[in-house]
C-alpha positions in Angstrom: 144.7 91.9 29.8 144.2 92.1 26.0 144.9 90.3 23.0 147.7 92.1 21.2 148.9 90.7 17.8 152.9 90.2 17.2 154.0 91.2 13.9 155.6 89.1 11.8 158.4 88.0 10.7 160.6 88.3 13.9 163.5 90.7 13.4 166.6 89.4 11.7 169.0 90.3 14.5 167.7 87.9 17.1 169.0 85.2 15.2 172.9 86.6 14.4 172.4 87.3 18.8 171.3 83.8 19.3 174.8 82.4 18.0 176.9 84.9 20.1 178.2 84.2 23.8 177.0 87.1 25.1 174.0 88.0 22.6 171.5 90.8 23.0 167.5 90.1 22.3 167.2 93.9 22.4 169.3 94.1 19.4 168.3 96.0 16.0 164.7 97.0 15.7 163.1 95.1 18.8 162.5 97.5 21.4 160.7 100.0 18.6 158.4 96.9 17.3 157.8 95.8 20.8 156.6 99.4 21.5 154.1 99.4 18.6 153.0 95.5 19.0 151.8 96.2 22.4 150.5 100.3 21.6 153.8 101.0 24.3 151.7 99.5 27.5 152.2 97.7 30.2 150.9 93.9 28.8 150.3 92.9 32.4 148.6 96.1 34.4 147.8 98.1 30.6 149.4 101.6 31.9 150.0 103.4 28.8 153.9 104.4 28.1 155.2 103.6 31.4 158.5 105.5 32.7 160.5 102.0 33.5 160.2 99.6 30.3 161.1 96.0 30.4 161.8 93.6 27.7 160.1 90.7 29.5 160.1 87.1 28.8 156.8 85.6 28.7 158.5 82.2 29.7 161.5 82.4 31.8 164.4 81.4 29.9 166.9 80.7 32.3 169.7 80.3 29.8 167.5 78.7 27.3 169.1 80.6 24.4 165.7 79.7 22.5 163.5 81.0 24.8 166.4 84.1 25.2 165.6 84.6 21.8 162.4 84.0 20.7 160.8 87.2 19.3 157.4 84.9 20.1 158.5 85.2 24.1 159.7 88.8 24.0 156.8 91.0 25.9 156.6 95.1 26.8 156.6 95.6 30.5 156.6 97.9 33.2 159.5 97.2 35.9 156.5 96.8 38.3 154.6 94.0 36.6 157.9 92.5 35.4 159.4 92.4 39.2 156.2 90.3 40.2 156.1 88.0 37.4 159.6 86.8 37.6 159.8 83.1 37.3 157.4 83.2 40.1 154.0 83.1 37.6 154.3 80.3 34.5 151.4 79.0 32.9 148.9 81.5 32.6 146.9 83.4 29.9 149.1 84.6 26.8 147.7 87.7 25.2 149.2 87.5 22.0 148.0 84.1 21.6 144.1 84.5 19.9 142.9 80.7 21.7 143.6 82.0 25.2 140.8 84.1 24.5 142.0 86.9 27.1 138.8 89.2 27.3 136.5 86.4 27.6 138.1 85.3 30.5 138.7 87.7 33.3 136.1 90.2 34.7 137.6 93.6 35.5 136.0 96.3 38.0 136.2 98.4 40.9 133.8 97.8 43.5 131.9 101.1 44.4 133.9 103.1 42.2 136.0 105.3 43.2 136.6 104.1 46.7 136.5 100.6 46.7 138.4 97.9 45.7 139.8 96.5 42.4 138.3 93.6 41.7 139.4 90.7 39.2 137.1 87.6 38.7 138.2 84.4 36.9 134.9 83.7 34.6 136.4 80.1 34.0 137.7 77.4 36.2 140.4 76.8 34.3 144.6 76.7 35.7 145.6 79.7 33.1 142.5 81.9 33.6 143.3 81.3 38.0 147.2 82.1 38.0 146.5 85.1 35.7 144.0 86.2 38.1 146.5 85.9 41.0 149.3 87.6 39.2 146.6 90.7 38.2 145.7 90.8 42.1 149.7 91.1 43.1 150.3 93.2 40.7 147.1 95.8 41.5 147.8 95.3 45.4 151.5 93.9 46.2 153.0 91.7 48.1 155.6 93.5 50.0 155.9 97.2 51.3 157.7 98.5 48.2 155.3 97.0 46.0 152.4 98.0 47.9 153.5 101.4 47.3 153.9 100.9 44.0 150.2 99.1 43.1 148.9 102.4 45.3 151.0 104.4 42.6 148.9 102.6 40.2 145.4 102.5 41.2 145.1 105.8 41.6 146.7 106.1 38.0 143.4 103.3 37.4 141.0 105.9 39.0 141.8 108.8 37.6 141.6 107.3 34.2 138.0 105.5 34.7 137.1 109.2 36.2 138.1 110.8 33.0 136.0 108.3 30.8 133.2 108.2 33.1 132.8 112.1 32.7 133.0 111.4 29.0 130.0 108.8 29.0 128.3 111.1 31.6 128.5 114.7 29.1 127.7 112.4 26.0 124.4 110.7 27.5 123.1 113.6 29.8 123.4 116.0 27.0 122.8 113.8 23.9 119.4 115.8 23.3 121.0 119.0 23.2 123.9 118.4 20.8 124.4 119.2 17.3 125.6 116.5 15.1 129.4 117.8 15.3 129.7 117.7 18.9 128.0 114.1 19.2 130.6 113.4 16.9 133.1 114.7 19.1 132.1 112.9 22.0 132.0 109.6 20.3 135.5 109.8 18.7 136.5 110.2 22.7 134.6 107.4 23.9 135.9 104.9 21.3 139.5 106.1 21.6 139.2 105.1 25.3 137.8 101.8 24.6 140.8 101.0 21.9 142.6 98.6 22.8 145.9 101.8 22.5 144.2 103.3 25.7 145.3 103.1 29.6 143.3 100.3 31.2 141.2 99.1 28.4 139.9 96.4 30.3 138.4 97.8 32.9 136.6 100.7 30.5 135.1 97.7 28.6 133.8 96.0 31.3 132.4 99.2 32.7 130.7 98.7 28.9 129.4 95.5 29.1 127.9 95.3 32.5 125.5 98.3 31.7 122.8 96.7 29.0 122.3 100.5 28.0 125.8 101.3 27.2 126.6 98.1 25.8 123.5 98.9 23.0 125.0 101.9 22.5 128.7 101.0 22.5 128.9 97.4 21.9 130.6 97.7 18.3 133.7 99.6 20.2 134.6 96.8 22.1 136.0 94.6 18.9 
């Protein structure tokens, strides 16, 4: 999970929807600056432009037409993530809010990549930083068969992706010697547009970062 920044103001419409009986928060220009707000990922498991989107509300509103309506509660979701959220998961780490401190939070890896498992450590005892690390867990593994499935769906998407950016790192520092000044150019521009925060699974690239004292000399100044 990343910190993502809203833009501001919130779109006009949400208000004129707010007064109606049967008002629409995905009225006007809301879907297309929910797209750009979260770089059209997954908040939750960070796939980039998933095939089922969700307009998901960070706190449930059950009715609440100012929760309904709040363009700070609207979120971008896959149909995956949003089905294990529900109103099941409340309290945990917001990513668009800058104190929850997202990245300093969670630890993100796979355990004897690319065959084991995905693992997700709280770095903080705190209530937030736990339930988000349950919901990350249920939504990486599942809970029932469909979802299991589904998470399986996912990981591999996770693997494949880590794959392509470890073969990156691996060309770049094995041949490093050999390269002219346009290629190592070419080679970094690929390595920081994986660890922008637009890429698939940023999290677990920048971990892969930080617990390597070599790469993180190199890299550190990507990871911001």
């Amino acid at each position: 999970m990343l910190f993502f920044e809203k833009s501001q103001p919130a779109p006009k419409c949400l208000e004129k929807e707010k007064r109606k009986r049967d008002g629409d928060y995905k009225c006007g220009d809301v879907l297309q600056r929910l797209k750009n707000d979260f770089k059209n990922k997954c908040y939750i498991c960070e796939q980039k432009e998933p095939l089922s989107i969700n307009v998901e509300h960070f706190v449930p509103h059950k009715e609440n037409k100012e929760l309904k309506f709040s363009w700070d509660n609207l979120f971008w979701s896959c149909a995956h993530c949003n089905n294990i959220k529900r109103d099941k998961y409340i309290n945990f780490l917001n990513c668009t809010n800058a104190d929850d401190r997202v990245e300093e939070r969670l630890r993100y890896t796979v355990d004897s990549f690319p065959f084991g498992k995905i693992v997700i450590e709280a770095l903080d005892d705190e209530e937030k930083t736990q339930i988000t690390k349950k919901l990350l867990l249920n939504v990486y593994y599942g809970s029932t068969i469909q979802k299991k499935i589904e998470s399986s769906n996912l990981r591999k998407n996770l693997i494949k992706e880590l794959k392509s950016f470890q073969d990156i790192l691996f060309e770049y520092l094995h041949n490093y010697v050999d390269l002219d000044d346009e290629d190592r150019e070419f080679f970094l521009s690929k390595i920081k547009r994986h660890l922008n925060i637009a890429s698939a699974f940023v999290s677990f690239k920048r971990w892969m970062i930080r617990d390597n004292k070599k790469l993180l000399n190199l890299f550190e100044k990507y990871l911001i």
